[in-house]
N, C-alpha and C positions, 0 to 999 in steps of 0.2 A: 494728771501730769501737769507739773508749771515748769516754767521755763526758771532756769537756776542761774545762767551766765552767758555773756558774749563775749568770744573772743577773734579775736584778731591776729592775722598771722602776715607778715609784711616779707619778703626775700631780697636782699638787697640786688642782686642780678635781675631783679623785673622789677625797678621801682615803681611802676605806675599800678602796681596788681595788688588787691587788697583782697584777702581769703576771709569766709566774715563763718564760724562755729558757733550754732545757737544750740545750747546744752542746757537737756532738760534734767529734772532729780529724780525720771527714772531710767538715766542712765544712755537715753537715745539725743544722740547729736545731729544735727542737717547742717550741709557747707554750702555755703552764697559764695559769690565773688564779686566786682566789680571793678574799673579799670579809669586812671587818671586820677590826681590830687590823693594819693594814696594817704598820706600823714591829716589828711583834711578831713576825708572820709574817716578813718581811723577817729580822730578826735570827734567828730559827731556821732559817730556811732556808742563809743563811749562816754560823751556827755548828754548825750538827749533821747538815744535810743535802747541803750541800756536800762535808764531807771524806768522807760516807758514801757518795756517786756518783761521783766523779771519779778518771779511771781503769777504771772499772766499764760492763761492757756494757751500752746503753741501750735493747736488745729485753730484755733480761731482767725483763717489768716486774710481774709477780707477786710472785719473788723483791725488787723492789727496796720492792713495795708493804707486803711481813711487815716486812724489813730498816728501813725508816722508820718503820714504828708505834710501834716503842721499849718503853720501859720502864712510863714514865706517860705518861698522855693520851691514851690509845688508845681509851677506851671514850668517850669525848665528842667535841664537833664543836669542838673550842678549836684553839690554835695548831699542837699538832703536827698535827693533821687536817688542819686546812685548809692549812698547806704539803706535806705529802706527798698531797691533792689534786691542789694547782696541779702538783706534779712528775709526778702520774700521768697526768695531761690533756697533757703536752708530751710524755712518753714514747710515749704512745698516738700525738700526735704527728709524733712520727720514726718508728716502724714503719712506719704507711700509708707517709709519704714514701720510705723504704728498699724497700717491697715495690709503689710506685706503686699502692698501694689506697684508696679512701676507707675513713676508720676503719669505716662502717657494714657493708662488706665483712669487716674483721676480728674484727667480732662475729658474724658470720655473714652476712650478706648480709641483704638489704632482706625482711620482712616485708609491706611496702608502699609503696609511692614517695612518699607524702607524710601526715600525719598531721594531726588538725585543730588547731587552738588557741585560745587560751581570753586577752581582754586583762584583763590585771592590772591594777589603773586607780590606777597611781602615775604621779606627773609626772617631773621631770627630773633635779628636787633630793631626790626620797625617800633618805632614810634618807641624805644626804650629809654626816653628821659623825660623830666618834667616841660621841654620844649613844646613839646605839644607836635599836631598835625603839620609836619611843615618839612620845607624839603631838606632843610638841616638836620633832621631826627629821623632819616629816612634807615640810618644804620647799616650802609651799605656793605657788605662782604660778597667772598666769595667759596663757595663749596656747593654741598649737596645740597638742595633745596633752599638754597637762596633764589627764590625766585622775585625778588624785584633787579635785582644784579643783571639774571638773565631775561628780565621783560625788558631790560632796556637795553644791555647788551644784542642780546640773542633769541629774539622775542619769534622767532619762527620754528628755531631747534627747541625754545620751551614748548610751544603748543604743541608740536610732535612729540615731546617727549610725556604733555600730559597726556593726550589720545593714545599713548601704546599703555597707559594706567588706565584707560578708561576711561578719563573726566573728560569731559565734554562742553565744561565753559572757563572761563579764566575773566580775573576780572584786574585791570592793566589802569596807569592812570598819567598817560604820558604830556599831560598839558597842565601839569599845578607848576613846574618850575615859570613857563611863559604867565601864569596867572600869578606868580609871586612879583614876578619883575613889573608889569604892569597896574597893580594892585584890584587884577578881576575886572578891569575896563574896556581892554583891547588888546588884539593878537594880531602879530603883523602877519602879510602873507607865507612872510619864510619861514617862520615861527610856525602859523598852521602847518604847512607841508613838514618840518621837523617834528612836530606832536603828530602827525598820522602817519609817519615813516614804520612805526612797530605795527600799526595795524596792518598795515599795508604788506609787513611782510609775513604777518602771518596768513593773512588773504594767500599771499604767495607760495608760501608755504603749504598751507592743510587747507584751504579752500575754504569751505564752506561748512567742513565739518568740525569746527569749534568754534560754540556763541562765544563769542568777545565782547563783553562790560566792560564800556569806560566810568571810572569814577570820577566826579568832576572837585570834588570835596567842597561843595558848595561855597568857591572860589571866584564864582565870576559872576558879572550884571549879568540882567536879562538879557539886552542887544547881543552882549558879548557870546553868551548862551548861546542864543538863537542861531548864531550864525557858526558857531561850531559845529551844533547839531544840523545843520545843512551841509557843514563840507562832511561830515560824517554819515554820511545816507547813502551815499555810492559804496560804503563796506559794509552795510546792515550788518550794527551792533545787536546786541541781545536788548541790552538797554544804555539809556546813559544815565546815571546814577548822583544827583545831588550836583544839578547842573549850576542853581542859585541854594542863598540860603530860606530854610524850611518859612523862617517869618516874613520875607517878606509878601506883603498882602497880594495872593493870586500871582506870586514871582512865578511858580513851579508851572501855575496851569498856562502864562502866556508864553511858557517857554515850548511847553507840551502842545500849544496849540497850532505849533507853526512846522510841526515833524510826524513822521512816522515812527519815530523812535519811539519805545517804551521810554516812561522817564519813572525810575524808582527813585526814595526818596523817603527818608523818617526814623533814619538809626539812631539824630539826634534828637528826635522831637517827645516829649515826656508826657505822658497823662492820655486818657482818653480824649478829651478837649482839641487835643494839641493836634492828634488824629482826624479828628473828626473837622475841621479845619480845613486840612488838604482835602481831605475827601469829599467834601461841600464841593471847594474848588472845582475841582474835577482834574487838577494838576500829576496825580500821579497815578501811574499802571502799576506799580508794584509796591508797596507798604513794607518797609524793611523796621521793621521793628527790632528794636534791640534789647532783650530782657534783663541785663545789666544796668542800662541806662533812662530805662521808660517809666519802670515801677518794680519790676519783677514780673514773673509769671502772668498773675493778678493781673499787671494790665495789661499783659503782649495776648493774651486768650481773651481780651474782649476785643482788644486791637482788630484780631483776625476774625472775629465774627461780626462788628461795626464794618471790615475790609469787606467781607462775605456779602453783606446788604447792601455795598457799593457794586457788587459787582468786579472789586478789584482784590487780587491772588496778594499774600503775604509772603515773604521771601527772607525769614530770620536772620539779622546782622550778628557776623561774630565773626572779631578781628582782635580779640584781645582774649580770652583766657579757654581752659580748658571744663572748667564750670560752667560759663557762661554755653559751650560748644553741648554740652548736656545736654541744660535746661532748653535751649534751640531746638535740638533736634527731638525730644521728647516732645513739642509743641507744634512742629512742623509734621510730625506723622499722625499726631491728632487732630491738626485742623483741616478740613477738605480743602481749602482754598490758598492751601501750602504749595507754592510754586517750586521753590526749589531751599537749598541750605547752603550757606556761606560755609566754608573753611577756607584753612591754610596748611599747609602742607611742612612748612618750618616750624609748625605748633604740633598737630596730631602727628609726626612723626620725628620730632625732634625732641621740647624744651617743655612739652606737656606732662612726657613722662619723668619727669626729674621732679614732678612736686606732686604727682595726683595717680592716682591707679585706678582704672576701671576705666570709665567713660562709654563714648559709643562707639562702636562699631563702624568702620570705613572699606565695603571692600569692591573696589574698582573705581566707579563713577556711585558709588550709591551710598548712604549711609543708614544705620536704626540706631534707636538707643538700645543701652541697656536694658535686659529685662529684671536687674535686679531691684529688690526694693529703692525706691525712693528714686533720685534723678541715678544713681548707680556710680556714683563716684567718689574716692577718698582723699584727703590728702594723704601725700605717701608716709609712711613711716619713719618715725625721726627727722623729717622737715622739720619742727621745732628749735628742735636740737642741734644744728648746724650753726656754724660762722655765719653771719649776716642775716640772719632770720631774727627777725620781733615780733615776741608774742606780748598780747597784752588781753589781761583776759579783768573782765568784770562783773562781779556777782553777787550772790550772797554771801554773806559773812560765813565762814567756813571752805568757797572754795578755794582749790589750789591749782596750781600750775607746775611744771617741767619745764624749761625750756634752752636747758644746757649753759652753753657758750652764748646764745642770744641771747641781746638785751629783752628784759621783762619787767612791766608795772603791772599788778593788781592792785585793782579797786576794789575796796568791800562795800559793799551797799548793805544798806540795813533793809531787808524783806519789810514790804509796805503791805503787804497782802496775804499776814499770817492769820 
């Protein structure tokens, strides 16, 4: 079996979401994802990662995982990351389908048949422009599961309305507007008591029976940190989640060191290295690995066994697509030191299912994957084929493409490894 073409599938209604199909010539495909710089990703996956797989066996995915790291870019979560990501999540992909295993089998088999999880309370349109993290791209609306609308609105009727579904943590991020305006240096009194008013009422609301995660999006100095995570200890958070940023040196541990709060931490941080880092520190309780953004699979299943020898639980990040939400939950029922699984609820029950079928399983507070081969998910049917869909697909000389009404470029590559 060699690998024959990669292609790319873009939707213009999720610009930031890059679908990456690694197709082999005998006829078996694997689907990656990955999330931001969509057009960037795209372009390096077809100028550098293309002529570097094709032809090349597509179990080999360790070797292929060193072989894509490259020269620069390798210590950060930027563009080469995040496409040889997406290639690792399709690769992983095509193994289960070649050996009819679900991927969770290939990491070793199921530690547990299902894991709990924790609703992220973004709405539909979060983070839906190349703006980036920021409270402009927050994409506010209001309906059914717009849940950042109702975190901030009505953040007491939300947590009751998660706990009658069963979930049992929510993850809320009421102090990045106060960190915008100050640039992460300082928070005024009134400003603290406005950022704790939603904890506060869901305290009032459901007590005690939903953890509440603040996310901090590693927005503010240390002082700054520290001293939130103090007004924040009178409502024992679950944790608070990326209080400073991942580099700065021992930023996370002197923040961790002055709280009882859990402090999670590392959905941006890339590489084995980059892990092991904080974990030296001793700055984080919970290792949120993100397998879109770290390496792929490859490196989030060393991630959680480097976590495992710390002593510290891994807690899979996914805030961006419905591949990525797979490959997570296949990894968190295979690692023993899987704490818990990020979703969103405006994702698996909303804008997931308009481009992808299968997936995992969601029911109450808990979730499993698929038991079907490979991570168990497809892109939907005639997605290609639709208005604002690009496919670009790169191969050997002879393949072809579909792709209707959307824009489409193929590249022929001349087979270097006949």
């Amino acid at each position: 079996m060699r690998i024959s073409a990669i292609e790319t599938v873009r939707v213009d209604a999720f610009p930031n979401l890059t679908f990456v199909q690694v197709h082999t010539d005998e006829g078996i495909t694997g689907l990656g994802e990955t999330f931001y710089g969509a057009e960037a990703v795209e372009a390096h996956l077809h100028a550098i990662a293309a002529p570097a797989l094709i032809g090349e066996d597509p179990l080999q995915i360790e070797r292929h995982a060193q072989r894509l790291a490259g020269y620069v870019g390798y210590t950060g979560s930027g563009v080469e990351t995040r496409a040889r990501s997406a290639i690792d999540l399709a690769l992983w992909d095509i193994l289960g389908k070649v050996s009819g295993q679900p991927v969770y089998n290939l990491l070793g088999g199921r530690t547990r048949d299902s894991i709990d999880i924790y609703n992220t309370c973004a709405g539909s349109a979060y983070v839906n422009s190349a703006t980036g993290q920021a409270v402009s791209n927050w994409g506010l609306k209001t309906g059914r599961y717009e849940d950042l609308e109702a975190a901030i609105n009505r953040p007491g009727e939300l947590a009751t309305e998660l706990l009658s579904q069963g979930i049992t943590g929510m993850k809320i991020w009421p102090f990045d507007r106060f960190a915008e305006a100050s640039g992460g240096t300082s928070i005024s009194a009134r400003d603290m008591g406005a950022a704790l008013a939603p904890i506060r009422h869901i305290r009032d609301s459901v007590g005690d029976s939903m953890a509440v995660m603040v996310e901090m999006h590693s927005l503010w100095d240390v002082p700054t940190a520290r001293r939130i995570a103090s007004a924040l200890e009178e409502y024992d958070p679950f944790w608070i989640e990326d209080p400073v940023r991942s580099d700065l040196r021992s930023g996370l541990a002197r923040v961790a060191e002055r709280t009882s709060i859990r402090v999670a931490a590392g959905e941006t941080v890339a590489g084995l290295a980059g892990f092991e880092a904080l974990l030296h520190e001793g700055g984080i309780g919970a290792a949120t690995v993100d397998t879109t953004w770290s390496g792929g699979l490859t490196t989030a299943k060393h991630v959680a066994a480097l976590s495992a020898a710390h002593g510290v639980p891994v807690a899979p990040h996914d805030c961006t697509g419905p591949v990525a939400l797979s490959a997570c939950t296949h990894l968190a029922v295979a690692a023993p030191n899987a704490l818990l699984q990020e979703t969103v609820r405006a994702g698996y029950l909303g804008w997931y299912s308009s481009l992808t079928l299968g997936g995992p399983i969601i029911d109450g507070g808990s979730i499993r994957p698929s038991d079907d081969p490979g991570l168990g998910i497809e892109l939907a049917p005639g997605l290609r084929n639709r208005d604002g869909t690009h496919v670009r697909v790169t191969g050997m000389v002879g393949t072809t493409d579909r792709s209707g009404s959307a824009d489409h470029v193929r590249d022929d590559l001349f087979q270097a490894h006949s």
